[in-house]
N, C-alpha and C positions, 0 to 999 in steps of 0.2 A: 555725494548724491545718494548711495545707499542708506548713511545714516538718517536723510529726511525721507529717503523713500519706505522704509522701514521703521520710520519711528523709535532708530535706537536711542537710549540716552547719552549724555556726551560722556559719562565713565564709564559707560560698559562698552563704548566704541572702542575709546584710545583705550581701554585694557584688551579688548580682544585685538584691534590692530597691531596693538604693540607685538601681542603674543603669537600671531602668526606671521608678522615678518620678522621675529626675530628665529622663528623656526625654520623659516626660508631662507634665512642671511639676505635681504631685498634691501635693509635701512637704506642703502646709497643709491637704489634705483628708484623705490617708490614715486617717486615726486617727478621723475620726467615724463617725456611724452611717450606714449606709446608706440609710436613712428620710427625711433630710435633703441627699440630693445630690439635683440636676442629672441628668438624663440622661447627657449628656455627661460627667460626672463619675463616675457608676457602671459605664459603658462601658471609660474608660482602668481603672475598680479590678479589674472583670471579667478585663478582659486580662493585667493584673500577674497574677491570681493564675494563670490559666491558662498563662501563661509561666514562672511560678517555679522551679516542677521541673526545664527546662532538655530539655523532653519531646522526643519523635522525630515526634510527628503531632500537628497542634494540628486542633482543628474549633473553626471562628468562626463564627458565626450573626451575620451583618450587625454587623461589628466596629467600623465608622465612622459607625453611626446617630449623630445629637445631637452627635457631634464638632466640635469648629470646623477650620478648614483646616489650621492649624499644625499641631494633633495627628494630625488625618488621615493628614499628610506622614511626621508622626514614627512611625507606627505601619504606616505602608507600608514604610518606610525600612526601620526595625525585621524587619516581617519577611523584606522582600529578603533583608538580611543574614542571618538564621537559617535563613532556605534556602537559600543559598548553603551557610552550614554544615553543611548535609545535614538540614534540619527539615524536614519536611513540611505544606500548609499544607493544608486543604480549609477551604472559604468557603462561605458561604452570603449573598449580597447581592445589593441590585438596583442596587450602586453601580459603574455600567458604567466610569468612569472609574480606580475603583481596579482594575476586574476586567482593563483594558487594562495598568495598568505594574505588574500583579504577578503575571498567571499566565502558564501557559505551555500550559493546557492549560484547555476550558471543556466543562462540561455546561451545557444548559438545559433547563428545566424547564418543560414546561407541559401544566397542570390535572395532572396527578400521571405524565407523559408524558415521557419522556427524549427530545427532537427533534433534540437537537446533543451530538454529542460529539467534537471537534475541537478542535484544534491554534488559536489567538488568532490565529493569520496565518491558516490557513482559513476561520474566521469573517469575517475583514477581506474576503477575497476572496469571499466566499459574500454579504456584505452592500456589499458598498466601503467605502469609506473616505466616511465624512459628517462633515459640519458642524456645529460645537456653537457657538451662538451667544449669549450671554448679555447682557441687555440691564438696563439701571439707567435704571428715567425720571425723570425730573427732575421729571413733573407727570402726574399719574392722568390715563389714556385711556382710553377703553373698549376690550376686547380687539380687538375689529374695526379699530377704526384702527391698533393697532400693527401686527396682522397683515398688512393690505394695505400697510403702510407697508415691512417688511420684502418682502412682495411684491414693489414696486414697484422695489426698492433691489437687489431679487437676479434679476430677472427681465431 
């Protein structure tokens, strides 16, 4: 349906299909129904089609929800390079990690309120530079002990 609604030709469709489900690893989902994916699996189909056209301004609405890391990477990647290309990207996410290696420029948002509109190096400097720390236990604690534990370890 995009390719008639777009007007693409039929070899620059299946070259760019090909090329972006093979970056998603999707070959073996594409073709079912919708109704039967995954989050993460309707999210990379999402993006295919919204990529297809080969458009000038894309808008994503939280494009890495349900993703696993791999794809994450591949779909960050993915748009560096078509920015580069001159593609324009606006986002919508609360996933600070991708918002750090792929804009160059941030709004935020809050309660319906535009507070920041700056430059991702103005923001660093406006907040510093923090620490993201990611912890894997090996045996359930209750939150409190990790916390002070972390405390005690950073203090």
């Amino acid at each position: 349906m995009n390719k008639a609604i777009y007007g693409i030709p039929d070899d620059v469709y299946k070259e760019r299909l090909n090329m972006i489900v093979d970056l998603l690893d999707v070959g073996d989902i594409i073709m079912r129904p919708t109704r039967v994916l995954s989050l993460g699996e309707k999210m990379k189909c999402e993006f295919i089609m919204a990529m297809l056209h080969n458009p000038d301004i894309v808008f994503l609405d939280e494009p890495t929800i349900g993703l696993d890391v791999i794809a994450k990477q591949n779909i960050r990647e993915f748009i560096k390079e078509m920015n580069e290309k001159g593609v324009t990207f606006i986002l919508t996410t609360h996933d600070l990690e991708g918002v750090e290696r792929l804009a160059k420029n941030v709004i935020i948002i809050n309660k319906g309120e535009k507070v920041f509109d700056v430059s991702i190096d103005d923001l660093r400097k406006t907040f510093g530079e923090k620490n993201i720390v990611e912890l894997t236990l090996t045996k359930e604690l209750p939150m409190e002990k990790v916390i002070m534990r972390i405390y005690e370890k950073t203090t």
